[in-house]
MARBA-3410 file (N, C-alpha, C, O; in Angstrom, 1 decimal):
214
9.5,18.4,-7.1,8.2,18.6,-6.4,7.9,17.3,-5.6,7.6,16.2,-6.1 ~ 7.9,17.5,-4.3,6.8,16.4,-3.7,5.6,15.3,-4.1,4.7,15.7,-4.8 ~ 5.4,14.1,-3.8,4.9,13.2,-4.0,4.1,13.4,-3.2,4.4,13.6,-2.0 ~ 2.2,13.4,-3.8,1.4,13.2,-2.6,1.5,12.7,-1.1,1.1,13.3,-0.1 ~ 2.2,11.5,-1.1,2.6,11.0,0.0,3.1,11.4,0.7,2.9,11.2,1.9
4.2,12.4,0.0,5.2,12.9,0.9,4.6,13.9,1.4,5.0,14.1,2.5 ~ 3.5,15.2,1.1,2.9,16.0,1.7,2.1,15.7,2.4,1.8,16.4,3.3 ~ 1.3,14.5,2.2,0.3,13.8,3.5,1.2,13.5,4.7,0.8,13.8,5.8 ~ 2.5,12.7,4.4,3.6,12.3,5.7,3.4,13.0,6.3,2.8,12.8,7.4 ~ 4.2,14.7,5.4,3.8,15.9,7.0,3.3,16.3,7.3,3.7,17.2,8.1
1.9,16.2,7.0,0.7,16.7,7.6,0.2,15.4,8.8,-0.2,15.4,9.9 ~ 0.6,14.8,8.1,0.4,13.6,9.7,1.0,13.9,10.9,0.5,14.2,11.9 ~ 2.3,13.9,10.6,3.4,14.2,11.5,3.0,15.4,12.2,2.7,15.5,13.4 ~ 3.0,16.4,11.4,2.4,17.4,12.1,0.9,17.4,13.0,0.5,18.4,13.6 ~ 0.4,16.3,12.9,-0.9,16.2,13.2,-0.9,15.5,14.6,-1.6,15.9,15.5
-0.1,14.6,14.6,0.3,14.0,15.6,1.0,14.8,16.6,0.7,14.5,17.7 ~ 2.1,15.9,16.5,2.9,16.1,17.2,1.8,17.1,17.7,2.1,17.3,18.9 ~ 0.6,17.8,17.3,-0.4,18.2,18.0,-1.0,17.9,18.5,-1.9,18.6,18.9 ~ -1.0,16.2,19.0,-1.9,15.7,19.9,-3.4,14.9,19.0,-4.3,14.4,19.6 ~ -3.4,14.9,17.8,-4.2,14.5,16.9,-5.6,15.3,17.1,-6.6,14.8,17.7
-5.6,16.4,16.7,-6.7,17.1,17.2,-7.9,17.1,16.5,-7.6,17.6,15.3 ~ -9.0,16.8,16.6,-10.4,16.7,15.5,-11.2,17.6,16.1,-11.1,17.8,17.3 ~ -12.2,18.4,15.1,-13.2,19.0,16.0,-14.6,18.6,16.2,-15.7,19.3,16.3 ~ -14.4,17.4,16.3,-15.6,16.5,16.5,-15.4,15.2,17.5,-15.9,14.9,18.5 ~ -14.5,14.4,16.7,-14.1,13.7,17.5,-12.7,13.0,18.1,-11.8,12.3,17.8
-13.1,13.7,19.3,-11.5,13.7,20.0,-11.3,12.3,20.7,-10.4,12.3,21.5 ~ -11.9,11.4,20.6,-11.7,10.0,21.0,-10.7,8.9,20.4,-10.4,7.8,20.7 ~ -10.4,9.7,19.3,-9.4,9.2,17.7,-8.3,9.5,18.8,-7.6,8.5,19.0 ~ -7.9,10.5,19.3,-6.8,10.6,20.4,-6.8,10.0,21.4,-5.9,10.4,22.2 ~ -7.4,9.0,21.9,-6.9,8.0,23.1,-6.4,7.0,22.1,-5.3,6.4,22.2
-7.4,6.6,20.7,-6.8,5.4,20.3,-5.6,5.9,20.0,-4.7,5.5,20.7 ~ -5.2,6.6,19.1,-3.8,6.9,18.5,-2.3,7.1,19.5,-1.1,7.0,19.3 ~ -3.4,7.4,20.8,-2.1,7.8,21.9,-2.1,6.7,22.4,-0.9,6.5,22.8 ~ -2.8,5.6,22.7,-2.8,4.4,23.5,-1.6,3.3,22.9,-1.1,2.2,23.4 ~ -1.3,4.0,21.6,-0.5,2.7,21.1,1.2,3.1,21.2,2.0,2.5,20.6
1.4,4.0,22.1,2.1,4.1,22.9,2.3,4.0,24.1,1.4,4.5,24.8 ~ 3.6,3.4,24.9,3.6,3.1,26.1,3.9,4.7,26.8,4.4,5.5,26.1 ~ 3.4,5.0,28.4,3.7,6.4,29.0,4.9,6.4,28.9,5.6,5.4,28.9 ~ 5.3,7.8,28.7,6.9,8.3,29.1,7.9,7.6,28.4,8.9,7.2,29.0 ~ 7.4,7.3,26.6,7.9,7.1,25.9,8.9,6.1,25.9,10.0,5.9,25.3
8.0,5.3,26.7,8.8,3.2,27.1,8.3,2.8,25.5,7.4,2.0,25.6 ~ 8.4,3.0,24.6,8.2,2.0,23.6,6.7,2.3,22.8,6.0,3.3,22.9 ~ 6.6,1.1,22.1,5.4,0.9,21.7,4.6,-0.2,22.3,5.3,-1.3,22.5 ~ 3.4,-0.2,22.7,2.3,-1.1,23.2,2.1,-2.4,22.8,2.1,-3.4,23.5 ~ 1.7,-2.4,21.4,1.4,-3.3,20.4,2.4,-3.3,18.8,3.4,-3.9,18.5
1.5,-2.4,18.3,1.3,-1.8,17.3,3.0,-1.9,16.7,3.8,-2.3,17.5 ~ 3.4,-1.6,15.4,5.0,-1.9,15.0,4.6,-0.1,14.6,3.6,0.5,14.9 ~ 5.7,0.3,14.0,5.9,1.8,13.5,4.7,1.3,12.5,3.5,1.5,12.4 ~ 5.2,0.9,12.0,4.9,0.9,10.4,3.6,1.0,10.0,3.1,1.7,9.1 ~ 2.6,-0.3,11.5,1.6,0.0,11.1,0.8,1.0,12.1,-0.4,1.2,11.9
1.5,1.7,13.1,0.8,3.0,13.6,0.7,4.0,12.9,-0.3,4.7,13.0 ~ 2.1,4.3,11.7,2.0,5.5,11.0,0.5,5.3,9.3,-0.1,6.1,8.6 ~ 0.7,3.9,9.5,-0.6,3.8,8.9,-1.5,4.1,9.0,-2.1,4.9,8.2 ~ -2.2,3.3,10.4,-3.5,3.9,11.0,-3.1,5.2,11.3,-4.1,6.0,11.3 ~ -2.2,5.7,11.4,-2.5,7.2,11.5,-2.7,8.0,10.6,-3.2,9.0,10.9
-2.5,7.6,9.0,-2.4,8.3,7.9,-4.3,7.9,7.3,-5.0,8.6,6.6 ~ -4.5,6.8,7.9,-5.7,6.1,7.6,-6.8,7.3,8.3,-7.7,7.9,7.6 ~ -6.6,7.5,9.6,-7.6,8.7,10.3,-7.5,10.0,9.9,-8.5,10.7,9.9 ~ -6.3,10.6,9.5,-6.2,11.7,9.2,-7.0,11.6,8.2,-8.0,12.1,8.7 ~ -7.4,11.3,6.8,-7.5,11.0,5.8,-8.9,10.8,5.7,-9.5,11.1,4.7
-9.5,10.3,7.0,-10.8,10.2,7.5,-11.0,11.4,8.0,-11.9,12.2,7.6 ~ -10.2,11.7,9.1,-11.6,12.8,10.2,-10.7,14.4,9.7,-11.3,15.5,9.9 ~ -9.4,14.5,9.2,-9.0,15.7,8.6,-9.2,16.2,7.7,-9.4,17.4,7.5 ~ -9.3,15.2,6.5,-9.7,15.4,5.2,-10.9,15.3,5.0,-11.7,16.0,4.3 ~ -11.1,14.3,5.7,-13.0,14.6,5.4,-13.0,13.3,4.6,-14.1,13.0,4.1
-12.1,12.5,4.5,-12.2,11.1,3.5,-12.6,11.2,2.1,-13.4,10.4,1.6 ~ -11.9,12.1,1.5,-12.1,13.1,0.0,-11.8,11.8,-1.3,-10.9,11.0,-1.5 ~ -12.7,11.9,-1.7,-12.3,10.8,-3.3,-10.7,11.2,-3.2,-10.4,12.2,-2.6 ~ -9.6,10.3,-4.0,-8.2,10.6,-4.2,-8.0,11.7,-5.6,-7.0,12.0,-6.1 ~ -9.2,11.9,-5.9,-9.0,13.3,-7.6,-9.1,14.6,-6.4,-8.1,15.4,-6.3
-9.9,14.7,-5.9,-10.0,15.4,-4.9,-9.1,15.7,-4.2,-8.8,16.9,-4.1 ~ -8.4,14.8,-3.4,-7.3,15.1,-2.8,-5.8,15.4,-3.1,-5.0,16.0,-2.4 ~ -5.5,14.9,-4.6,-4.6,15.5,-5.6,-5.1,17.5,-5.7,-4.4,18.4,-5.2 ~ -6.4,17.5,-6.4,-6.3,19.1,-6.2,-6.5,19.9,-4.9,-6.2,21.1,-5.1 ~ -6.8,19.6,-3.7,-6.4,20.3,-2.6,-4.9,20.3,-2.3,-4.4,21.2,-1.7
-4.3,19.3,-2.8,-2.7,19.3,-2.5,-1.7,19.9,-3.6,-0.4,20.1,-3.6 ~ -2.6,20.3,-4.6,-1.9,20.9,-5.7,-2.7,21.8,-6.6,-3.1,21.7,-7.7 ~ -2.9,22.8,-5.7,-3.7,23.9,-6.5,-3.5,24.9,-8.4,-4.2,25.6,-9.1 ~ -2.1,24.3,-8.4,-1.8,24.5,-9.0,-1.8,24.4,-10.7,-0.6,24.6,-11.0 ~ -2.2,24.3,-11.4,-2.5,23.6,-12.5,-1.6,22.5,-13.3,-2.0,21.3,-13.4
-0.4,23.0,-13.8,0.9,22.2,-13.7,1.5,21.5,-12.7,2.1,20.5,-13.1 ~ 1.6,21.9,-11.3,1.8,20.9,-10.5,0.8,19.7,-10.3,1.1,18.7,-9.7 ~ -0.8,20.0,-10.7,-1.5,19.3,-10.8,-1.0,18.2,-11.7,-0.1,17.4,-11.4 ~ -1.5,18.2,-12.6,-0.6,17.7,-13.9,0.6,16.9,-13.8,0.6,15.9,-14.4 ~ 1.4,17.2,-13.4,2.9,16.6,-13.0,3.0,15.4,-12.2,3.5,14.3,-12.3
1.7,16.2,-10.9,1.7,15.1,-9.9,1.1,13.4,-10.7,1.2,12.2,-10.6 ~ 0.4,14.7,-11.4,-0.8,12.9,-11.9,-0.1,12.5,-13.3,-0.7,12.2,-14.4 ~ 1.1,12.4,-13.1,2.0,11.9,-14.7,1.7,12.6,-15.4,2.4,12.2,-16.3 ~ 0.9,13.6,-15.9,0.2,13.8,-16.7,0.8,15.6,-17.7,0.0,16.4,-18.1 ~ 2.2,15.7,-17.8,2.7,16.6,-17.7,3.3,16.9,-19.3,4.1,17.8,-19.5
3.1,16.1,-20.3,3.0,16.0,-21.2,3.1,16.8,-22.5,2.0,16.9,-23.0 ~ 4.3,17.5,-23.3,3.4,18.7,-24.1,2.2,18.6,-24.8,1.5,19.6,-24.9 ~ 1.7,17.3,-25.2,0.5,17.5,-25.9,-0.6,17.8,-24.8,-1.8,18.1,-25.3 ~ -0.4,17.8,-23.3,-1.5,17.7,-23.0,-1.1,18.8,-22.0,-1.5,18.4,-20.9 ~ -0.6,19.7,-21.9,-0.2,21.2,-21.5,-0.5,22.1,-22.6,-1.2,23.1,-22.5
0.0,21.6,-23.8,-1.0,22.2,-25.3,-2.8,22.1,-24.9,-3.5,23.0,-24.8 ~ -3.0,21.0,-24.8,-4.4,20.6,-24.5,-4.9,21.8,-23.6,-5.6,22.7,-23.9 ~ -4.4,21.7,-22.7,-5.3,22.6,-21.4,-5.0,24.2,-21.5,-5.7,25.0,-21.0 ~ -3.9,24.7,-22.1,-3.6,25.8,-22.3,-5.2,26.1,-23.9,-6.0,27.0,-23.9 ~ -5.1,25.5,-24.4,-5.9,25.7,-26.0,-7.2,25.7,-24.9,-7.9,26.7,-24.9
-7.5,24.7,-24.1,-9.3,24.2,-23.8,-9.3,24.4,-22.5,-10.4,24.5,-21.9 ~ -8.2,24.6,-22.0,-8.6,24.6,-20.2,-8.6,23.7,-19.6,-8.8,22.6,-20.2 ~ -8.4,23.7,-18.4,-7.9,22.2,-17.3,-9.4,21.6,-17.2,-9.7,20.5,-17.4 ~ -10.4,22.7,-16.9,-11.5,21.6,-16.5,-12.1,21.1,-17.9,-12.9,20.1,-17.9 ~ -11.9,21.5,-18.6,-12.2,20.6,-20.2,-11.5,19.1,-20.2,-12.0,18.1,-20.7
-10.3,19.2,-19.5,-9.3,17.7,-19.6,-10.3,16.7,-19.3,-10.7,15.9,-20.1 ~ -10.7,16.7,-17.6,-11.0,16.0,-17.1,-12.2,15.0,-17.6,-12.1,13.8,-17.5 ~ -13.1,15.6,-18.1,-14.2,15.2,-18.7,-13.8,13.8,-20.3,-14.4,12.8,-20.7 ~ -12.3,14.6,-20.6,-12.2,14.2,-21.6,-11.1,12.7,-21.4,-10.8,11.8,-22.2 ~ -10.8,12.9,-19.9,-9.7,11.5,-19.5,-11.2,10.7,-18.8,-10.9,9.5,-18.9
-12.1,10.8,-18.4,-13.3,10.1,-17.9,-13.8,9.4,-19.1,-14.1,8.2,-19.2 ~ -13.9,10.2,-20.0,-14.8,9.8,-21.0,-14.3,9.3,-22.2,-14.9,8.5,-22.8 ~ -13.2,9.8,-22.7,-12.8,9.4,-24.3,-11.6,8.8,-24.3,-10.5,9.1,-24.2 ~ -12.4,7.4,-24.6,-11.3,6.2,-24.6,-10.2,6.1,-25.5,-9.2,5.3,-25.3 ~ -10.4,6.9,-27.0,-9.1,7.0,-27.8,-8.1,8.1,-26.8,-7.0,7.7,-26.4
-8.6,9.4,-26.4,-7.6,9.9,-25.8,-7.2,9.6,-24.8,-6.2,10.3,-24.6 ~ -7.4,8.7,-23.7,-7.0,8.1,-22.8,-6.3,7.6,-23.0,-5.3,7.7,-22.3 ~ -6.4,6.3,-24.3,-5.4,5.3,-25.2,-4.1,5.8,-25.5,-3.1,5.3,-25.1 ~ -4.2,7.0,-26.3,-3.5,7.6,-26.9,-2.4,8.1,-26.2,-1.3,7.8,-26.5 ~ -2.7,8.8,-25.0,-1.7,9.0,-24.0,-1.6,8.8,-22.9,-1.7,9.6,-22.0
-1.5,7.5,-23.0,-1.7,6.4,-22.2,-2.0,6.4,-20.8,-1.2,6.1,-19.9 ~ -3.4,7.0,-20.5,-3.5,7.5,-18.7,-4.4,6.8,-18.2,-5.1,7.2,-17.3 ~ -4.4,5.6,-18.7,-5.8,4.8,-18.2,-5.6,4.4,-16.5,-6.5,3.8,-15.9 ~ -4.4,4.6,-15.9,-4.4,4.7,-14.4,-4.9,6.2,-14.3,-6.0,5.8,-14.5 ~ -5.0,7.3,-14.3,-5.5,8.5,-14.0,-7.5,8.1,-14.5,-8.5,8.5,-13.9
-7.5,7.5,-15.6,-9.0,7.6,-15.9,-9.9,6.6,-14.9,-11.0,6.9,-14.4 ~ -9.1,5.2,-14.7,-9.4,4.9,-13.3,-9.5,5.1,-12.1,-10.1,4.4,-11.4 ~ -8.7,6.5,-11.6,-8.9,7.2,-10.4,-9.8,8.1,-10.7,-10.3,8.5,-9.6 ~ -10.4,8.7,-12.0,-11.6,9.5,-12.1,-12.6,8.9,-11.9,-13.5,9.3,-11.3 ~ -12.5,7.8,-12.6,-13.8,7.2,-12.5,-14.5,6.4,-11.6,-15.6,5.9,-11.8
-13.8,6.1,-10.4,-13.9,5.9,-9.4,-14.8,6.6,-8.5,-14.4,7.7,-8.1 ~ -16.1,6.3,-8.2,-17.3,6.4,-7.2,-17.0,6.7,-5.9,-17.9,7.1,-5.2 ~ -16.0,6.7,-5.3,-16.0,6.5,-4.1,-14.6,6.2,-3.9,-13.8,5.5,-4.6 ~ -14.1,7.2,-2.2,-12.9,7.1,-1.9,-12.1,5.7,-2.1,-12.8,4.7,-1.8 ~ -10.8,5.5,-2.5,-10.1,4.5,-2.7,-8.2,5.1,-2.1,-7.5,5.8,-2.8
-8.0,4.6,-0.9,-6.6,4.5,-0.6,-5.9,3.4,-0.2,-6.5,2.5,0.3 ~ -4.2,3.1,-0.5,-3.7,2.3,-0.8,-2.9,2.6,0.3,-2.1,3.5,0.2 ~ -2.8,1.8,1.8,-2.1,1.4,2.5,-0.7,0.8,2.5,-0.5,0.0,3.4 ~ 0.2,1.0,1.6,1.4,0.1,1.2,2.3,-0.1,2.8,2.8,0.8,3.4 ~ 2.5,-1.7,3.2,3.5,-1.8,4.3,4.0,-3.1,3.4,3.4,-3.7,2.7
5.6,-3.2,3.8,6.8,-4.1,3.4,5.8,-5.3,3.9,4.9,-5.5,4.8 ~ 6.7,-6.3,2.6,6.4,-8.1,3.3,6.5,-8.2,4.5,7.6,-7.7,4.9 ~ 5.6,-8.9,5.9,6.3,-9.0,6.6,5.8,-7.3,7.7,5.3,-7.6,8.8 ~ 5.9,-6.9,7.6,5.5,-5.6,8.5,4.1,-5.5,9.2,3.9,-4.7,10.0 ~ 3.1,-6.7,8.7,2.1,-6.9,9.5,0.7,-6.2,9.1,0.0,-5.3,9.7
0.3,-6.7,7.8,-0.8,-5.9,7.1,-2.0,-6.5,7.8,-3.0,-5.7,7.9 ~ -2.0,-7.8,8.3,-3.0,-8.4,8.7,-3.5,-7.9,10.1,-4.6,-8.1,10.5 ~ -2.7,-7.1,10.8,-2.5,-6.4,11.8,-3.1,-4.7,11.9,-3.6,-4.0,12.7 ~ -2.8,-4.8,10.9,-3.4,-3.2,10.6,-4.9,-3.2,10.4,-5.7,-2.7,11.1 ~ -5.1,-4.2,9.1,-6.9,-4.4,8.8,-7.5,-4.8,10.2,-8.7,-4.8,10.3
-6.8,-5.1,11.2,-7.5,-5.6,12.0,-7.6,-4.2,13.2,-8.4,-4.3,14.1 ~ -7.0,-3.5,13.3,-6.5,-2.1,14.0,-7.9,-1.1,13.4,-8.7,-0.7,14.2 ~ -7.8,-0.9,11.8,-8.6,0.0,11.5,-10.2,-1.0,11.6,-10.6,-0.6,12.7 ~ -10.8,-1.6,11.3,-11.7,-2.2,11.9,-11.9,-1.8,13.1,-12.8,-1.0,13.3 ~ -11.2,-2.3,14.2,-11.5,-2.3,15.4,-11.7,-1.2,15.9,-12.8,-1.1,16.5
-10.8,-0.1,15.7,-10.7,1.9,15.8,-12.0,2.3,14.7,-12.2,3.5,14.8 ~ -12.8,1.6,13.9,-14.3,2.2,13.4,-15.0,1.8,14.0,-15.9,2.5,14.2 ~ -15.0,0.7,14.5,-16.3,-0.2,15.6,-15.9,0.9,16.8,-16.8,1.4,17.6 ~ -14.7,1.2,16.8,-15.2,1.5,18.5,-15.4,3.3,18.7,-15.7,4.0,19.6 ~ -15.1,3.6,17.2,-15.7,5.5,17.1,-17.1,5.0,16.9,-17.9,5.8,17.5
-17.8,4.1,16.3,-18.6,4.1,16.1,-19.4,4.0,16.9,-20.2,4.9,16.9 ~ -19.8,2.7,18.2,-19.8,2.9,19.3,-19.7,4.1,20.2,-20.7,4.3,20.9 ~ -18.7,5.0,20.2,-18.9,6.0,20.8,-19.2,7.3,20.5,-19.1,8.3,21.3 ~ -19.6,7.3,19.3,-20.4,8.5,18.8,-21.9,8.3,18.2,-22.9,8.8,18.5 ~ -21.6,7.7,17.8,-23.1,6.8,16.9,-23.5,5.3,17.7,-23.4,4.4,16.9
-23.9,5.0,18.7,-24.6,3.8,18.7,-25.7,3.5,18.3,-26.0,2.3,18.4 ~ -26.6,4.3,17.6,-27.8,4.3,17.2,-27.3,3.6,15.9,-28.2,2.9,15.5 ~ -26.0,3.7,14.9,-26.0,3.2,13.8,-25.9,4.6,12.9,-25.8,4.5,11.7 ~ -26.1,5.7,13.3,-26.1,6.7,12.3,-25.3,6.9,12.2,-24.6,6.5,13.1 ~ -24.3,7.7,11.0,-22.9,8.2,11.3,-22.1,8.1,10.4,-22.6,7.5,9.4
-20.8,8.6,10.3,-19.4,8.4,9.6,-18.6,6.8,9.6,-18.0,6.3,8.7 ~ -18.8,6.3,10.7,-18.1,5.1,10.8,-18.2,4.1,10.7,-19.4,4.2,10.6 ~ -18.0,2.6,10.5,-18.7,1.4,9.8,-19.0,1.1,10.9,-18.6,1.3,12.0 ~ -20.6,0.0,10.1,-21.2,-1.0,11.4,-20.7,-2.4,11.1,-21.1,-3.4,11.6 ~ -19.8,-2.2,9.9,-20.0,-3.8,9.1,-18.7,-3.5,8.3,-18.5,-2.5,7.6
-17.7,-4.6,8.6,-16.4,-4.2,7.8,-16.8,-5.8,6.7,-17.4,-6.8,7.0 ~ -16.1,-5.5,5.5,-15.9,-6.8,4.2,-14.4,-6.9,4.3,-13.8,-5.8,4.2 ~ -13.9,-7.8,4.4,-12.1,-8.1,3.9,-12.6,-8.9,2.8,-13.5,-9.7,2.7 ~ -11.5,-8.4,1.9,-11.2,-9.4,0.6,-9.9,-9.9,0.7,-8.9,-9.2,0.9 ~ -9.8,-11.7,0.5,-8.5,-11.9,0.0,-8.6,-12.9,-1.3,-9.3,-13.8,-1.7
-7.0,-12.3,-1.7,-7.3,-12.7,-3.3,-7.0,-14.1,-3.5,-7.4,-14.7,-4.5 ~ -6.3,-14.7,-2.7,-6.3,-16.3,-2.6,-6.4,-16.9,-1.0,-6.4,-16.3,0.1 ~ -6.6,-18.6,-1.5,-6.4,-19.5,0.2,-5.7,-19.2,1.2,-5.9,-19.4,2.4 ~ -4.2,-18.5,0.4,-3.1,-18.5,1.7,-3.3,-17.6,2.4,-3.4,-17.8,3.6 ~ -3.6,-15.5,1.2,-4.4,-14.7,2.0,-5.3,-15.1,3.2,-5.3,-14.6,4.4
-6.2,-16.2,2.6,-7.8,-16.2,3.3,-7.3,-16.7,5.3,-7.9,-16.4,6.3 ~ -6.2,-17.6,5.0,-5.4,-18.2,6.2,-4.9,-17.2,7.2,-5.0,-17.3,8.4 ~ -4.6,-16.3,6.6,-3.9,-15.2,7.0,-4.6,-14.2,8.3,-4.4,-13.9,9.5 ~ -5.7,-13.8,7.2,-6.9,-13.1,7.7,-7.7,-14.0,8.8,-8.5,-13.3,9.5 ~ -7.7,-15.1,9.1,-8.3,-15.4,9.9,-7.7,-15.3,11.3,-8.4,-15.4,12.3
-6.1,-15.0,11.3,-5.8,-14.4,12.4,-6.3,-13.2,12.7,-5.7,-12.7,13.7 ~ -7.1,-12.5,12.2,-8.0,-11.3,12.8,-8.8,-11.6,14.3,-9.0,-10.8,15.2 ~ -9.2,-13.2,14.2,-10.2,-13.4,15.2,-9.3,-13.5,16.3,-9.9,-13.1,17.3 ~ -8.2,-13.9,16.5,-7.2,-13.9,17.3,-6.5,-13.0,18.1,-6.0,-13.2,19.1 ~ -6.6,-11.8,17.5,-5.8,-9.9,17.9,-6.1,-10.0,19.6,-6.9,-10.6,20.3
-5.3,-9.2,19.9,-5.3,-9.0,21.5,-5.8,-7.7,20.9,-5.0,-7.0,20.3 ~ -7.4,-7.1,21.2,-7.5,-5.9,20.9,-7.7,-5.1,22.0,-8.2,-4.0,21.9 ~ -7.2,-5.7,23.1,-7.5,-4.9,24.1,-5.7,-3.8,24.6,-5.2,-3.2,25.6 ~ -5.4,-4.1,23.6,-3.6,-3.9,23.5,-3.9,-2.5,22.5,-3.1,-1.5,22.7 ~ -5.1,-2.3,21.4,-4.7,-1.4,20.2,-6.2,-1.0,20.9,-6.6,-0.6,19.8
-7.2,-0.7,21.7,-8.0,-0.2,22.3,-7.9,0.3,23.2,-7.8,-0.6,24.0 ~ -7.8,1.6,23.9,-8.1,2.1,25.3,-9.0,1.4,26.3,-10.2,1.6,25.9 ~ -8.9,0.7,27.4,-9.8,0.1,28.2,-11.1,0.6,28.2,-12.1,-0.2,28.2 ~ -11.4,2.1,28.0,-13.2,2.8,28.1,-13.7,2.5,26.6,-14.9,2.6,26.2 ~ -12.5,2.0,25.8,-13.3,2.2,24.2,-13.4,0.4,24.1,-14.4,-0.2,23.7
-12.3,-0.3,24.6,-12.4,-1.6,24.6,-13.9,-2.2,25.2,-14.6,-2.9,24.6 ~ -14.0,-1.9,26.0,-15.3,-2.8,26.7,-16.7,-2.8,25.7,-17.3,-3.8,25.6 ~ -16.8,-1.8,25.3,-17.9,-1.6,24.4,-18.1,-2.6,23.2,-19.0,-3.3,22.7 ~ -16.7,-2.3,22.9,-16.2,-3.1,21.8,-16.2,-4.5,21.3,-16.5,-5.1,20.3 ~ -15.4,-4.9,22.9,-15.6,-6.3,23.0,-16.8,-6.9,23.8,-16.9,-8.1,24.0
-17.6,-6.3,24.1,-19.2,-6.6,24.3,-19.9,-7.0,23.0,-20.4,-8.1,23.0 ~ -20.0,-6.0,21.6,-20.2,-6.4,21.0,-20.2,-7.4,20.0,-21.3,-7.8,19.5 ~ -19.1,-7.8,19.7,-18.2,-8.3,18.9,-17.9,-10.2,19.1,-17.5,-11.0,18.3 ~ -18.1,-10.3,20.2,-17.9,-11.8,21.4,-19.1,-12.1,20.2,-19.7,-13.2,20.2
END
C-alpha cells in the first residue's frame, strides 16, 4: 500500500502537468510556472527539490483546502484498514478493537486515554489527533536549501495575499513567525533578508511585494 506521500506525489504531479489549476486562485500559476525558465531552458532560481516542495506546500493549501493531517489520512484512505495500516496502527488488538466498538469509537479513545495510548504505543498518532491545527512536515536533504524554501513560501503568501486580499481579509498570511532551534539555525535564517525574490516572484506579483516589505 502506498505511503501518504506517495499519493500526495501524484496528485501534485498530476496537478502540475495540468497547469496548477485552482478555482479561485489562479495566480498560484504564474508563481509555480515562473520558476521555470520558457521552453524548458532550466530552472530560474528555485533547485527541484525545493520547487516540488513549494508545490506540494500549495497544493495542500489551495487543493485540499489545508485539511488538519487526521483529515487528510481519511480522505486518502477511505478505507478502514487501510486507514489503520497507514497510521501504524494495524495491530490485532486494535482491529479486534474496532471490529468489537467501531473505528469512530477508536479515535476518541487514542485522543483521550493515556493507558491505551501507552499500551499500544501510539503516542505519535495521539499527537497528530490532538493537534488544533494543520501541521505539515516539509522534509529536504542536508544541503538542498530549506532556508530557501521558508523564504519562497513566505514570499508566494505575501504576494497571494496582496493580490487577493489587500484589505487583510483572507486565506493567506499577513505575518509569517520562523522558529530556529539554535544560534547556528538563527544565522542561517537571516539569509532570508538577502533572497533575490524577484527570481521566485513574477514581475506583476513582485512589485507589490517588494513595495511592501522594503
Amino acid at each position: 500500500m502506498p505511503h501518504l506521500y506517495e499519493l500526495i506525489q501524484q496528485n501534485v504531479t498530476d496537478w502540475r502537468e495540468a497547469g496548477y489549476p485552482t478555482d479561485d486562485y489562479p495566480a498560484i500559476a504564474e508563481i509555480l510556472e515562473y520558476a521555470t525558465l520558457p521552453e524548458g531552458a532550466g530552472l530560474r532560481y528555485l533547485r527541484i527539490a525545493q520547487l516540488r516542495a513549494l508545490e506540494t506546500y500549495w497544493y495542500l493549501r489551495l487543493v485540499e483546502g489545508t485539511p488538519h493531517i487526521f483529515d487528510l489520512y481519511q480522505r486518502y484512505y477511505p478505507r478502514p484498514m487501510d486507514l489503520l495500516a497507514a497510521l501504524g496502527m494495524d495491530t490485532e488488538e486494535i482491529k479486534g478493537f474496532v471490529i468489537n466498538e467501531g473505528l469512530d469509537s477508536l479515535w476518541p479513545k487514542v485522543r483521550e486515554d493515556e493507558p491505551f495510548v501507552k499500551d499500544h504505543k501510539l503516542e505519535s498518532v495521539h499527537e497528530t489527533l490532538t493537534l488544533d491545527y494543520p501541521s505539515y512536515i516539509l522534509a529536504l536533504a542536508m544541503g538542498a536549501g530549506k532556508t530557501m524554501l521558508i523564504g519562497a513560501i513566505i514570499a508566494s503568501e505575501f504576494a497571494m495575499a496582496l493580490e487577493y486580499h489587500p484589505d487583510g481579509e483572507g486565506p493567506f498570511i499577513q505575518n509569517g513567525l520562523v522558529f530556529a532551534p539554535g544560534l547556528t539555525i538563527l544565522e542561517s535564517l537571516r539569509e532570508l533578508a538577502d533572497v533575490d525574490y524577484s527570481k521566485i516572484l513574477p514581475p506583476r506579483l513582485h512589485q507589490p511585494f517588494e513595495a511592501t516589505s522594503s
